[in-house]
C-alpha positions in Angstrom: -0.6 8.0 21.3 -1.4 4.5 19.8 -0.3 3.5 16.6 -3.7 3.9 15.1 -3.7 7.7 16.4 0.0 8.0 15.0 -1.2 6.3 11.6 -4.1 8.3 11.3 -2.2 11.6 12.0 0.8 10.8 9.8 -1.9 9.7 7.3 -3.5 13.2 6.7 -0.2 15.1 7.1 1.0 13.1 3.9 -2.1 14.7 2.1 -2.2 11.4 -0.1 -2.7 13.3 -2.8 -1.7 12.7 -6.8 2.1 14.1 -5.9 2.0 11.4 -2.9 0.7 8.6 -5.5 2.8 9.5 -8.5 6.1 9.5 -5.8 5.2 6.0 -4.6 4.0 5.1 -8.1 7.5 6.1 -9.5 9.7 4.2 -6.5 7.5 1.2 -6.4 8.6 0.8 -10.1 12.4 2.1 -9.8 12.4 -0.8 -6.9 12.0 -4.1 -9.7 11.5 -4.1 -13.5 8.2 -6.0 -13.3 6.6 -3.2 -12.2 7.2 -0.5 -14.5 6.0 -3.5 -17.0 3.2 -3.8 -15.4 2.4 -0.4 -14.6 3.4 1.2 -18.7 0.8 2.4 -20.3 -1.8 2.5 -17.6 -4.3 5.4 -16.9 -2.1 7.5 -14.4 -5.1 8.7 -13.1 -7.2 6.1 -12.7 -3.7 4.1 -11.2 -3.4 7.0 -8.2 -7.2 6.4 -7.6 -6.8 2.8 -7.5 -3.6 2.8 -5.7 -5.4 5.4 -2.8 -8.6 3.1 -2.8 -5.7 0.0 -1.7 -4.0 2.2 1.0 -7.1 2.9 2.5 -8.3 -0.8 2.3 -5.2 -2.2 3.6 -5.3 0.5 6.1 -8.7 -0.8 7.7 -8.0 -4.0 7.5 -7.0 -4.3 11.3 -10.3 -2.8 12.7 -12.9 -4.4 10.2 -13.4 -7.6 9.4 -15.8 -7.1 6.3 -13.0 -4.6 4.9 -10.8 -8.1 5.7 -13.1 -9.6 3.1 -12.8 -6.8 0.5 -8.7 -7.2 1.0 -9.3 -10.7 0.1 -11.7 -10.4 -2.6 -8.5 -8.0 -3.9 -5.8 -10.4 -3.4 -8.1 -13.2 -5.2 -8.8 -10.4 -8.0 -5.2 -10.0 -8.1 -4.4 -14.1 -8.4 -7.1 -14.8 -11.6 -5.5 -11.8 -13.1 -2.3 -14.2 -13.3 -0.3 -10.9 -12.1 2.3 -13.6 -10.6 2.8 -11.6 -7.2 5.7 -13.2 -5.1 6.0 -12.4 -1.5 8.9 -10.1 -1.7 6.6 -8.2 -4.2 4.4 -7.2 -1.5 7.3 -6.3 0.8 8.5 -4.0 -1.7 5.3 -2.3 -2.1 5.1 -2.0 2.0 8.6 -0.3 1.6 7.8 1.9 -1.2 5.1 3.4 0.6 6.9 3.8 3.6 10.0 5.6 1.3 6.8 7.5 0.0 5.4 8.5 3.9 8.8 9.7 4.8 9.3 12.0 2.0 5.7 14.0 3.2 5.1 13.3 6.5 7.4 16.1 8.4 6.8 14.3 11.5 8.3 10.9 10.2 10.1 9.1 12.8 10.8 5.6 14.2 7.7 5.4 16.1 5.1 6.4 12.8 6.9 4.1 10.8 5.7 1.6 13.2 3.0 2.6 13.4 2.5 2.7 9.4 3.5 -1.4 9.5 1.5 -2.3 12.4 -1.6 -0.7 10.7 -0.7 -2.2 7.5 0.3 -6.2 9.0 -3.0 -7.3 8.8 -4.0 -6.7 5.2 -0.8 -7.4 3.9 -0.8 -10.6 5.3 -4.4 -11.1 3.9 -2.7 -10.6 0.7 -0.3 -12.8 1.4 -2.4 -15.7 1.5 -4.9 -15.0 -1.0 -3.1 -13.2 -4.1 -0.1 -15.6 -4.7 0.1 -18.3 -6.7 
């Protein structure tokens, strides 16, 4: 299976659902104090739909290159809205939802964790470039 097959699979066994977004929501923050800052007193809601809408985009990232321009429209949104992100930032949100994929994936291994970065590289590194300062 390729690791678009394995993504897409592990993808819709996780169900990314509000549980899935709250979880990652709630260990993204517990990971650095910036984020809960960031993150208090927004919409929960409207955060999980936001947050679903960004897994998706990063997500197609690697097959699409107009989605590649709607990842760096985001990153550039991200930049004028001074939100400061720092590299590591972006590492701990690729971690966080990694944490948050092996907690409801029941077929999480070594090889769909891969499969979760390698789909993820490309728009990651999109924002990367284009989101910090």
């Amino acid at each position: 299976m390729s690791y678009c097959e394995s993504f897409r699979a592990s993808y819709a066994r996780c169900n990314i659902d509000e549980d899935f977004l709250t979880f990652f929501l709630k260990h993204f923050c517990s990971t650095n104090p910036r984020f809960s800052e960031r993150f208090c007193g927004v919409d929960n809601e409207k955060q999980t739909r936001m947050l679903k809408a960004s897994i998706i985009l990063v997500q197609n990232a690697s097959d699409n290159p107009y989605i590649r321009n709607n990842v760096k429209s985001l990153a550039k949104r991200h930049k004028d809205m001074n939100l400061n992100i720092k590299p590591e930032e972006l590492v701990a949100w690729r971690e966080s939802l990694l944490v948050t994929v092996a907690n409801f994936d029941p077929l999480f291994d070594d090889e769909i964790e891969q499969a979760w970065r390698s789909t993820l590289e490309l728009g990651i590194e999109i924002m990367s470039k284009h989101a910090i300062n």
